[in-house]
TORDOMI-612441 format. One record per residue (C-alpha): chain; x, y, z; residue in three letters. Coordinates in nm, 2 decimals, decimal comma. Each point is the difference from the previous one (the first is absolute). Layout:
! residues N
A	X	Y	Z	ALA
...
This chain:
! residues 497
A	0,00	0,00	0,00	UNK
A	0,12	0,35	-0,07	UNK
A	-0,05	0,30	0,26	UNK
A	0,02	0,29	-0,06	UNK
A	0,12	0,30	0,24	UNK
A	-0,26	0,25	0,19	UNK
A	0,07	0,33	0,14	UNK
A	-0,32	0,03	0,25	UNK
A	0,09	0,38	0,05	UNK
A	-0,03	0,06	-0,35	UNK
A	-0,31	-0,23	-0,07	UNK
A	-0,16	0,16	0,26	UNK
A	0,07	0,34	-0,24	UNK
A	-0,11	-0,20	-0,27	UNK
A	-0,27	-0,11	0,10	UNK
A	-0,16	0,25	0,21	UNK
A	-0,09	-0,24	0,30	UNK
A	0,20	0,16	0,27	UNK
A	0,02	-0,08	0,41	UNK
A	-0,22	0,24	0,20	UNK
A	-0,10	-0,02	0,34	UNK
A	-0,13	-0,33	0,01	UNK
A	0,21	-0,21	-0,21	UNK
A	-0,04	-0,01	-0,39	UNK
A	-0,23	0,15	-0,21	UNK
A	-0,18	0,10	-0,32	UNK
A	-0,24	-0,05	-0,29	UNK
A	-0,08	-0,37	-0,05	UNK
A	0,10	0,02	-0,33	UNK
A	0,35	0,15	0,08	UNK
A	0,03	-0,28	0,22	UNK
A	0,06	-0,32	-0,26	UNK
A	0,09	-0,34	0,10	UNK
A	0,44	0,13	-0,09	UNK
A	-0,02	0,28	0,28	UNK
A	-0,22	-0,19	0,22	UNK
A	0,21	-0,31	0,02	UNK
A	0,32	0,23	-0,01	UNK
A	-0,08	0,21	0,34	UNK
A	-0,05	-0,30	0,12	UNK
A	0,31	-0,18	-0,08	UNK
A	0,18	0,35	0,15	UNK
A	-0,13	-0,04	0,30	UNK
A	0,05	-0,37	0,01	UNK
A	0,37	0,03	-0,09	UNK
A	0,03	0,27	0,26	UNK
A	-0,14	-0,23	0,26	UNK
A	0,19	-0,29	-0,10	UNK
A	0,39	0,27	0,01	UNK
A	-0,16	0,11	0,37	UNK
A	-0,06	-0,33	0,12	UNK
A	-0,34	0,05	0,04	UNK
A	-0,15	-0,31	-0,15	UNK
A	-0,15	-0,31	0,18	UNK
A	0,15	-0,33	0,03	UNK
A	-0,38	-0,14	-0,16	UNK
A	0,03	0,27	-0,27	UNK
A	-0,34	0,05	0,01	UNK
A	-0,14	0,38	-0,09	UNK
A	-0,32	0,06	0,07	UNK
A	-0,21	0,19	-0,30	UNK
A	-0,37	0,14	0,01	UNK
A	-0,20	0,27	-0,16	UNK
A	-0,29	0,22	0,02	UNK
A	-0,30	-0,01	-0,27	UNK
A	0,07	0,26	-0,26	UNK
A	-0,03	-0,18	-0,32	UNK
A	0,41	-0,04	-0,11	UNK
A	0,08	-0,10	0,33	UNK
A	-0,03	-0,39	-0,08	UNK
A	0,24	0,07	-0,35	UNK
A	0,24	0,21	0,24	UNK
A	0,03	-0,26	0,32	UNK
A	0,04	-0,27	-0,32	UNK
A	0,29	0,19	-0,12	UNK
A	0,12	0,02	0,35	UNK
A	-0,01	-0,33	0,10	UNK
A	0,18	-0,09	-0,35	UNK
A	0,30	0,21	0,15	UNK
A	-0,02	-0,19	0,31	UNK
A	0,01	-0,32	-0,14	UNK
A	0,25	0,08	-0,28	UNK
A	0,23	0,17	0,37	UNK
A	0,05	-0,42	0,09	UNK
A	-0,32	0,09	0,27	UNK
A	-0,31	-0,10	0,09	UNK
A	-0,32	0,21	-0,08	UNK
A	-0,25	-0,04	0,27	UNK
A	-0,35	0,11	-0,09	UNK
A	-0,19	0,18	0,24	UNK
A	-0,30	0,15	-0,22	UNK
A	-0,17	0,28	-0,01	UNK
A	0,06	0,11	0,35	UNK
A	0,06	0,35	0,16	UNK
A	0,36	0,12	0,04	UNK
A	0,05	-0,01	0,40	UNK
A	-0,12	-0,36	-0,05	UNK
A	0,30	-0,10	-0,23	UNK
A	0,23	0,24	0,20	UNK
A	-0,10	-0,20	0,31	UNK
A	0,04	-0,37	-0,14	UNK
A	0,36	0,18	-0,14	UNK
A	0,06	0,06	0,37	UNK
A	-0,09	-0,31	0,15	UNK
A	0,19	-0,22	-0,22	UNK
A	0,28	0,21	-0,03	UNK
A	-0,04	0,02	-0,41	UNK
A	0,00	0,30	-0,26	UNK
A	-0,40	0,08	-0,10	UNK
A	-0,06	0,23	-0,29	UNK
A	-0,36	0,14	-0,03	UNK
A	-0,12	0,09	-0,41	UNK
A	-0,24	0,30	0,08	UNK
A	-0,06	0,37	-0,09	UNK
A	-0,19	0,04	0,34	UNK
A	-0,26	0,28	-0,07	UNK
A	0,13	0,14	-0,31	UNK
A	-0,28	-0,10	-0,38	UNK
A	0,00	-0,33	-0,14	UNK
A	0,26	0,10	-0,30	UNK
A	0,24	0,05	0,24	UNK
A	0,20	-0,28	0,23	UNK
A	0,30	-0,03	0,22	UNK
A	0,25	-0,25	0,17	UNK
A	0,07	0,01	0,41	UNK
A	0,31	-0,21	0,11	UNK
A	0,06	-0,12	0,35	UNK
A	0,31	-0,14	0,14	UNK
A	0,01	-0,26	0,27	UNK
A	0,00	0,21	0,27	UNK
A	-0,28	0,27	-0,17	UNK
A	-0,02	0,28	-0,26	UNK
A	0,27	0,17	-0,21	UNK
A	0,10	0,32	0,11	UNK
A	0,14	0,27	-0,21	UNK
A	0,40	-0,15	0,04	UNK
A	-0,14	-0,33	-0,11	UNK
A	-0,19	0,12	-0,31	UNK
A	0,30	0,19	-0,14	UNK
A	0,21	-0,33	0,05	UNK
A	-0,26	-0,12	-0,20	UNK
A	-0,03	0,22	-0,28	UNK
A	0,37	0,05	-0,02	UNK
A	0,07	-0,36	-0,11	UNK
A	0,09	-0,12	-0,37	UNK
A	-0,19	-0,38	0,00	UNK
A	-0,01	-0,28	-0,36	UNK
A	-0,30	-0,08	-0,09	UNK
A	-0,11	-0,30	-0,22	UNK
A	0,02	0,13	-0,36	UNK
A	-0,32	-0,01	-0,25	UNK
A	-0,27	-0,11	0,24	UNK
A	-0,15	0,38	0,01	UNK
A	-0,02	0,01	-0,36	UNK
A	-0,30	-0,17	0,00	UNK
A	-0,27	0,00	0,27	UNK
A	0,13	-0,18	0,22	UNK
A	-0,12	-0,33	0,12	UNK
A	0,13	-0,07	0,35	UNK
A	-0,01	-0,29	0,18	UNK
A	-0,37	0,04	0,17	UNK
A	0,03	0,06	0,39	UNK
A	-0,05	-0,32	0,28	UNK
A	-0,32	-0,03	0,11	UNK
A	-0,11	0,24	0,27	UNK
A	0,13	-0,04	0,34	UNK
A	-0,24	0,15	0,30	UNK
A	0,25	0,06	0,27	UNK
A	0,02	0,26	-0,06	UNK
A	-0,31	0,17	0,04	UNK
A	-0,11	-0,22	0,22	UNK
A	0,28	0,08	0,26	UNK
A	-0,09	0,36	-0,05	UNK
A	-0,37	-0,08	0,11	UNK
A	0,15	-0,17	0,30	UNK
A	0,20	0,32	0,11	UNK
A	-0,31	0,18	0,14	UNK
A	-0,23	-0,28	0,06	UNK
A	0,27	-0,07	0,23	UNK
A	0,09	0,29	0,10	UNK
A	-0,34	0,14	0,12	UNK
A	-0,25	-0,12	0,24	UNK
A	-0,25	-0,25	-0,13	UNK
A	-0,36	0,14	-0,07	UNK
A	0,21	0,32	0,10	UNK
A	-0,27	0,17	-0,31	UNK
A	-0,28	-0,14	0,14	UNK
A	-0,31	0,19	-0,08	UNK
A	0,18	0,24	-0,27	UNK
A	-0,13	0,11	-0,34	UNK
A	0,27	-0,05	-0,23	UNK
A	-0,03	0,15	-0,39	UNK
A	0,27	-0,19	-0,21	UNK
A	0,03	0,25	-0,34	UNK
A	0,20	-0,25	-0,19	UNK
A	0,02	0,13	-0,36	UNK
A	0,33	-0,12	-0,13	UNK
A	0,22	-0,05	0,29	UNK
A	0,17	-0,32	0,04	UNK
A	-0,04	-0,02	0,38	UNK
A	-0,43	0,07	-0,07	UNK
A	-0,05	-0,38	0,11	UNK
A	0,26	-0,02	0,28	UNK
A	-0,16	0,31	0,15	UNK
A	-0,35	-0,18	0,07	UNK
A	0,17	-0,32	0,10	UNK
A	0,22	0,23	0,26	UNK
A	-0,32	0,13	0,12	UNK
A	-0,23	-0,26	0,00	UNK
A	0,23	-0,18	0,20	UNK
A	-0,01	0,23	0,25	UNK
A	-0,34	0,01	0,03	UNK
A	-0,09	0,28	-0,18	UNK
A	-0,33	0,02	-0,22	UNK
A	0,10	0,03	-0,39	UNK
A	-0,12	0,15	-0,24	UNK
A	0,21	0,01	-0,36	UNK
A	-0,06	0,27	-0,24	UNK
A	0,06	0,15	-0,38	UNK
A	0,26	-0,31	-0,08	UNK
A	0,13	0,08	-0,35	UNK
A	0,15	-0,28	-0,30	UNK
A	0,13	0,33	-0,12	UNK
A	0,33	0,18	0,15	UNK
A	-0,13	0,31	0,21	UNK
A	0,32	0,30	0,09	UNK
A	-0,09	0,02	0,36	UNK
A	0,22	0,27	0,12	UNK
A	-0,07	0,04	0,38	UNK
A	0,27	0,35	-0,05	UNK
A	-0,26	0,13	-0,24	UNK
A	-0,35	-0,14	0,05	UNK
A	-0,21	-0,04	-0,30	UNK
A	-0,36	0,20	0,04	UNK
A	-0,21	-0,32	-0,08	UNK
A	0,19	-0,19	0,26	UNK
A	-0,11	0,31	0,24	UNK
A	-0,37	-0,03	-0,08	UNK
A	0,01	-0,36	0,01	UNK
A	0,17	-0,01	0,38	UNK
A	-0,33	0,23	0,07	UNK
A	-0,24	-0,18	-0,15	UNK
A	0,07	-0,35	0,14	UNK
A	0,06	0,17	0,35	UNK
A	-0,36	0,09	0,02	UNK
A	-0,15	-0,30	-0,17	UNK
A	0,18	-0,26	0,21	UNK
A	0,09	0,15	0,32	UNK
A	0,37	-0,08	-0,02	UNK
A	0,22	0,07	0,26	UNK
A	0,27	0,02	-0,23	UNK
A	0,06	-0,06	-0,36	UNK
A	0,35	-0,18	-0,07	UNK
A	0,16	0,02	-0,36	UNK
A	0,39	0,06	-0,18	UNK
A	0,18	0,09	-0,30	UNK
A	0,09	-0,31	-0,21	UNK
A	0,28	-0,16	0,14	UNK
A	-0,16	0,07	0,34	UNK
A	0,26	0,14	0,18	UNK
A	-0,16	0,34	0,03	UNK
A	-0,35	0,01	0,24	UNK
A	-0,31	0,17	-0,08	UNK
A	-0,17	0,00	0,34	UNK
A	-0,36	0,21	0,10	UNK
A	-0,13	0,12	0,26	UNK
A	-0,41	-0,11	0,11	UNK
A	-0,09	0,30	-0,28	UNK
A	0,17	-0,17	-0,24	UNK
A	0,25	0,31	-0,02	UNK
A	0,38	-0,15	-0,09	UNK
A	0,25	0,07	0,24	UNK
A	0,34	0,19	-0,17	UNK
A	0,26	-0,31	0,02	UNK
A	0,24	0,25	0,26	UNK
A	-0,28	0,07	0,24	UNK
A	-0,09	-0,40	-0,01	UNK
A	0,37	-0,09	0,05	UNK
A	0,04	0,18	0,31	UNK
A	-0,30	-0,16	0,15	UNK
A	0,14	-0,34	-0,15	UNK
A	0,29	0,10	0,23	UNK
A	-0,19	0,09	0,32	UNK
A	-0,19	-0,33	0,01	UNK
A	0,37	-0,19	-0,05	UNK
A	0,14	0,19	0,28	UNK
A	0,28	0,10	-0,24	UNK
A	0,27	0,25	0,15	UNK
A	0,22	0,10	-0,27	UNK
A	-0,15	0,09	-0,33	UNK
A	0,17	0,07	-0,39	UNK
A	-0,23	0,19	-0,20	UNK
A	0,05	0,23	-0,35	UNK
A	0,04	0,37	0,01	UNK
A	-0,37	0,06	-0,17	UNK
A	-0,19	-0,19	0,30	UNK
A	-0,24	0,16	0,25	UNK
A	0,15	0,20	0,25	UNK
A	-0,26	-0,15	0,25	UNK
A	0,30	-0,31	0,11	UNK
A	0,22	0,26	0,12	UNK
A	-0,27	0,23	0,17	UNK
A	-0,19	-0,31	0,14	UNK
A	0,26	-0,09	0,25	UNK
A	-0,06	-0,35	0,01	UNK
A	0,32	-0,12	-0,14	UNK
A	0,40	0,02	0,16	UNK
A	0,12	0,08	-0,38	UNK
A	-0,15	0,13	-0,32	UNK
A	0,32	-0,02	-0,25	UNK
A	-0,10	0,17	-0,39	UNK
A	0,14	-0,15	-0,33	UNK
A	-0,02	0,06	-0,38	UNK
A	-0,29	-0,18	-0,13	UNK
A	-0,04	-0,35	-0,10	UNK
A	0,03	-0,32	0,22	UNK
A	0,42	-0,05	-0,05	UNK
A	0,05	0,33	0,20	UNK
A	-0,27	-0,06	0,33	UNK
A	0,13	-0,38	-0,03	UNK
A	0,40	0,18	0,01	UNK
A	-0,15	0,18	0,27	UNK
A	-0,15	-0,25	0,23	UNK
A	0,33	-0,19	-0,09	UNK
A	0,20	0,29	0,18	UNK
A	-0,22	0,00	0,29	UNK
A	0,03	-0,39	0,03	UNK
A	0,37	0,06	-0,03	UNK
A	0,00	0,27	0,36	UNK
A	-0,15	-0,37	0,18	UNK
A	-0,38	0,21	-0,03	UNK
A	-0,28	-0,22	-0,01	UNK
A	-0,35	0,05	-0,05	UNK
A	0,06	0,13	-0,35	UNK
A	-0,23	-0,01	-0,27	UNK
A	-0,09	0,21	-0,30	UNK
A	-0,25	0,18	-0,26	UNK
A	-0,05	0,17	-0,28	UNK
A	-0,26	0,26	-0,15	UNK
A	-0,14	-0,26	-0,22	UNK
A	-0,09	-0,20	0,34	UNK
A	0,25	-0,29	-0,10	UNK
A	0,13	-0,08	0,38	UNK
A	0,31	-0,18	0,07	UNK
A	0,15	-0,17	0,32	UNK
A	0,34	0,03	0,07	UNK
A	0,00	-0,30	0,27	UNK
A	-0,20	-0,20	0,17	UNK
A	-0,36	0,16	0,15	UNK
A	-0,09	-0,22	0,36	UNK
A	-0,38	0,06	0,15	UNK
A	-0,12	-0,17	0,26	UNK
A	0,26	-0,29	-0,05	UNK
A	-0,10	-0,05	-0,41	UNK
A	0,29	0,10	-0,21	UNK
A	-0,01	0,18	-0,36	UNK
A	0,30	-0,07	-0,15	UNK
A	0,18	0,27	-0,18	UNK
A	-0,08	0,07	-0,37	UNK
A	0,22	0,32	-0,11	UNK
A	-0,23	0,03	-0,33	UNK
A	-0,29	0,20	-0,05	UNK
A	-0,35	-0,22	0,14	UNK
A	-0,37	0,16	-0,11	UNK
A	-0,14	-0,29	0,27	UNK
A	0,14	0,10	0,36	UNK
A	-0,12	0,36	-0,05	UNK
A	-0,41	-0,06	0,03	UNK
A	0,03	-0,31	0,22	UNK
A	0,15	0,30	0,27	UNK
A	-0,18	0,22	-0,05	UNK
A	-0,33	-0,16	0,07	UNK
A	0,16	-0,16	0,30	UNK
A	0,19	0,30	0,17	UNK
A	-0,38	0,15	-0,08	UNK
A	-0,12	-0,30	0,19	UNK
A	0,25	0,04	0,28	UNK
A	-0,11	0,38	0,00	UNK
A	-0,37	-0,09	0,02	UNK
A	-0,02	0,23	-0,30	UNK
A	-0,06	-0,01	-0,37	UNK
A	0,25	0,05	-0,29	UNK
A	-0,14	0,36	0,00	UNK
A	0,06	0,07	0,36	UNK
A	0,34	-0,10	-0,02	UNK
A	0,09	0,24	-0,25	UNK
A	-0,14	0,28	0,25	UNK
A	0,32	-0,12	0,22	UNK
A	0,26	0,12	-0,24	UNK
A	0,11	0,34	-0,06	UNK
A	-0,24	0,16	-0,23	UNK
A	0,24	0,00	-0,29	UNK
A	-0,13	-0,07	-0,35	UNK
A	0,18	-0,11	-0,30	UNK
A	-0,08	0,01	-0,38	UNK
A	0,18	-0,15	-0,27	UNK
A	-0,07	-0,04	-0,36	UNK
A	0,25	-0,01	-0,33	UNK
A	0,03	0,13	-0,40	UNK
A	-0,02	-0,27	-0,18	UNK
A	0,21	-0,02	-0,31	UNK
A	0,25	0,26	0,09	UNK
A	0,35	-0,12	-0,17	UNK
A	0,23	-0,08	0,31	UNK
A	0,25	0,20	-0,11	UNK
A	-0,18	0,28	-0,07	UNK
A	-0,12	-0,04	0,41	UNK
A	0,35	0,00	0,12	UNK
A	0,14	0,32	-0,22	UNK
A	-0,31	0,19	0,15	UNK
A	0,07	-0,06	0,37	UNK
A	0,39	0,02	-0,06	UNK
A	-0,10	0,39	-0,07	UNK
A	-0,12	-0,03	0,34	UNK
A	0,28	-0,10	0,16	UNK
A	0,26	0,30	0,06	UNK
A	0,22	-0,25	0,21	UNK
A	-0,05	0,18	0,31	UNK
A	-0,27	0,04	0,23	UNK
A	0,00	0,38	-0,08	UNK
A	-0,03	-0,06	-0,39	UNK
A	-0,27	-0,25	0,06	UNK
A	-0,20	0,24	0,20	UNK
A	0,02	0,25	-0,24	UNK
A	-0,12	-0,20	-0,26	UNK
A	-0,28	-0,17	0,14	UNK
A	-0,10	0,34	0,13	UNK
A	0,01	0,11	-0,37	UNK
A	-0,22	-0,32	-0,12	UNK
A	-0,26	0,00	0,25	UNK
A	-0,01	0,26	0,23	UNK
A	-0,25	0,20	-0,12	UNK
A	-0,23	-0,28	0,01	UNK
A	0,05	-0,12	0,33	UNK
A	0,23	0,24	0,19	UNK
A	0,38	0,02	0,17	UNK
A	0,23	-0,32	-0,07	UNK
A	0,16	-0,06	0,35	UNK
A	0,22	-0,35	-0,12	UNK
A	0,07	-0,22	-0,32	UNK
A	0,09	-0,35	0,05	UNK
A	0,16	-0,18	-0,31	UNK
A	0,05	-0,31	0,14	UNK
A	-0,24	-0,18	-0,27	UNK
A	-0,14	0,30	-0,21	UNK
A	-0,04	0,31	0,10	UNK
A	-0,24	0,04	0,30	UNK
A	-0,07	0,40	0,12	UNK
A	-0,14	0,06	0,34	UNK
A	-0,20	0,35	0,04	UNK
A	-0,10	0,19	0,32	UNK
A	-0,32	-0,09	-0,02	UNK
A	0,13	-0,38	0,09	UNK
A	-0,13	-0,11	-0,33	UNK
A	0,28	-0,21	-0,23	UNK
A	0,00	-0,05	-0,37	UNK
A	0,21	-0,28	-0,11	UNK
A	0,10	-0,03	-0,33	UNK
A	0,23	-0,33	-0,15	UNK
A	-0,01	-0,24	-0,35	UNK
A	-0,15	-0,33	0,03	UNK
A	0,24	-0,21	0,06	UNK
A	-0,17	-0,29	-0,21	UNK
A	-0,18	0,18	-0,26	UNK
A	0,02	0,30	-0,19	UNK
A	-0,24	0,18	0,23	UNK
A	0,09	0,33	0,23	UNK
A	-0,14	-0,05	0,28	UNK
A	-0,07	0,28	0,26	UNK
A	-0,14	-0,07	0,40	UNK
A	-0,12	0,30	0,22	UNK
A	-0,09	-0,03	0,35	UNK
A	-0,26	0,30	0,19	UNK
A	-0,16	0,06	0,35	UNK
A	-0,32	-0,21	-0,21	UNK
A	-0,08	-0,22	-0,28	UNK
A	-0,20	0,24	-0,23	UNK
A	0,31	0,26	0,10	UNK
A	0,26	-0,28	-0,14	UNK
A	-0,22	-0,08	-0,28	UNK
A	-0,03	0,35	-0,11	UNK
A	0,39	0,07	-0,01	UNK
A	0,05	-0,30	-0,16	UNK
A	-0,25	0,09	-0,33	UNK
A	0,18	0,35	-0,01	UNK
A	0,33	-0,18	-0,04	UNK
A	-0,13	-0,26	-0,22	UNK
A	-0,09	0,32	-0,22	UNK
A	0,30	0,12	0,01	UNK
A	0,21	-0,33	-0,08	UNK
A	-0,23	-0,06	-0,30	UNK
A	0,09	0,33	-0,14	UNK
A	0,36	-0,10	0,00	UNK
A	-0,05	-0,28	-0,23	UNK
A	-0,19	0,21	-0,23	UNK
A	0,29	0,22	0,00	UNK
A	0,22	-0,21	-0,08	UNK
């Protein structure tokens, strides 16, 4: 057989699928069977110089249910196969249940999803033994020259199909909170399951059923639905509403579609912003140190329930960096969260002698299960509990189809380099909307703080080319408000352009 030689910096120039914040990712039909198969073989041959593959050589693969992810995990498993390893086939499963059986087993799991991005677009998520790559690991990966089998991609390719499915996977992911919690523990709860497209929509009424909830399952789609719990669709608003009144729920449960990221309502069926539901995630595990990105809710800090609030760039490698660090200074207690809701746990969570075992990737199904029992616990509802935080309110929403590039050259004119600069030119963007600048933060984007205590937070998607903005007000209409000025304003830079 002949090879021939791969640059994977260069095809990723080529062919336009690039590494965001979570893992690889672009449109489906960017993605063929050659790139697919050739990440994959990177990362594999970076594993395999590190050391970092098992003595079974088993790698565990699954995928969510956006139509080219069963071509894409075929293409993947190929590379596995083709690496002298063993493809393990977990399904379609959601990605903090392949991370998990990665974890256990001590074997490298890589996830085929595009999470909450359309249908015509996919990506790739690679874990190593021991959990997700982080931003060193990635450019290890990316930097590598790798031989790949030469002519196969010049036809479709026909790879060799996957084993049958294995259910250990999800099946020990189920087991994690069944275990974890008390039995009958949501007895006499009114559980809405919105399960559209989102591969953990079945695992979610198991979970609850099981725990002695009262199910009801809703709106389940054959077609791939964007759920974007960052940027809520409208219909998914009314339709939260709607079956709130109809059924009574106590709660309506849903995620994006890799379910990873939580979409959690209160008794109204109003949907909770993914921060505020992280810090109560946090209150009921009686976490003490907390990693959480720049644009999150200032309520975690204000609150005063936790030892240590540390802020990072956005995107699960940096608050899993974080908790890392904390982990290092002998901390414990530490867990994490991000604006999307996705909620991570940096070690192992004991309550009343049940342990949940750590899972530093981002979970959708930890954040409603505590919520509804620290609102048990508080003899409240999910409403009443949001009463107990600071009355901070965030909004986010994005520009779709707004050229990365085009994102970054218009916040670099924002950033002077010092705090001084910055100040002046925020001051000069949106001061006369919304009054004295008193702080820029570029950690991740530019984020301005005003005297009013309102923030407008401006960064590129890290996965799409979106540019996303996130304000934060003294109320919710205050935050929406600000945040449809600036969406004004971000949409005229486009046109400008």
């Amino acid at each position: 057989m002949y090879f021939e030689k791969v640059n994977i910096a260069e095809l990723m120039q080529q062919s336009g699928v690039g590494f965001g914040t979570s893992g690889a990712r672009g449109l489906a039909s960017d993605m063929t069977d050659r790139v697919c198969y050739a990440y994959t073989a990177a990362f594999l041959d970076w594993l395999r110089e590190s050391g970092l593959l098992p003595a079974d050589k088993r790698v565990a693969i699954a995928g969510d249910f956006r139509s080219s992810t069963p071509r894409i995990m075929a293409a993947v498993g190929m590379a596995v196969h083709d690496a002298g390893l063993v493809p393990l086939n977990c399904g379609f499963i959601p990605t903090p249940a392949v991370a998990l059986y990665g974890l256990k087993h001590g074997i490298p799991a890589i996830m085929v999803t595009g999470s909450h991005i359309p249908d015509d677009r996919n990506g790739i998520k690679f874990y190593k033994p021991a959990g997700e790559i982080l931003k060193d690991d990635e450019q290890a990966m990316t930097a590598r020259c790798i031989s790949l089998p030469l002519g196969i991609f010049n036809a479709a390719l026909s790879p060799r199909p996957l084993p049958d499915t294995n259910q250990a996977a999800q099946q020990d992911y189920i087991r994690r909170y069944i275990d974890f919690l008390p039995g009958d523990c949501l007895k006499g709860k009114r559980i809405g399951v919105y399960q559209h497209s989102t591969v953990v929509r079945d695992i979610m009424a198991e979970v609850f059923k099981a725990l002695g909830a009262e199910v009801t399952c809703l709106s389940r789609s054959e077609q791939f639905i964007p759920v974007d719990t960052e940027a809520i669709r409208g219909e998914d608003i009314k339709l939260a509403k709607d079956w709130s009144r109809e059924h009574g729920f106590d709660c309506i449960v849903s995620a994006d579609g890799d379910g990873d990221r939580p979409l959690v309502s209160d008794e109204h069926g109003n949907w909770l912003r993914g921060d505020v539901a992280g810090i109560l995630t946090a209150r009921y595990l009686q976490a003490e140190h907390i990693a959480t990105p720049v644009s999150c809710n200032s309520a975690v800090e204000k609150c005063g329930w936790f030892e240590h609030v540390e802020r990072t760039r956005i995107g699960s490698p940096f608050v899993i960096a974080a908790m890392q660090k904390i982990h290092a200074a002998d901390a414990a207690g530490i867990v994490a969260y991000e604006a999307n809701g996705g909620f991570l746990t940096g070690d192992d969570i004991v309550l009343d002698g049940r342990t949940l075992t750590a899972l530093p990737t981002r979970d959708a199904l930890i954040v409603p299960l505590a919520i509804l029992l620290l609102a048990a616990e508080s003899d409240t509802t999910i409403a009443g509990l949001l009463t107990s935080l600071p009355q901070r309110f965030t909004a986010s929403d994005r520009i779709k189809d707004f050229p990365t590039e085009l994102s970054k050259a218009r916040l670099a004119a924002l950033n002077g380099g010092n705090e001084t600069e910055n100040i002046r030119a925020a001051q000069a963007l949106l001061g006369e909307k919304f009054g004295k600048v008193v702080g820029v933060d570029t950690t991740d984007g530019i984020r301005m703080s005003f005297e009013s205590d309102e923030v407008v937070h401006l960064r590129p998607s890290g996965n799409a080319p979106e540019l996303r903005c996130y304000t934060e007000a003294a109320s919710e209409s205050r935050a929406v408000e600000i945040n449809e000025v600036c969406l004004v304003l971000l949409a005229g830079w486009r046109s400008a352009a």
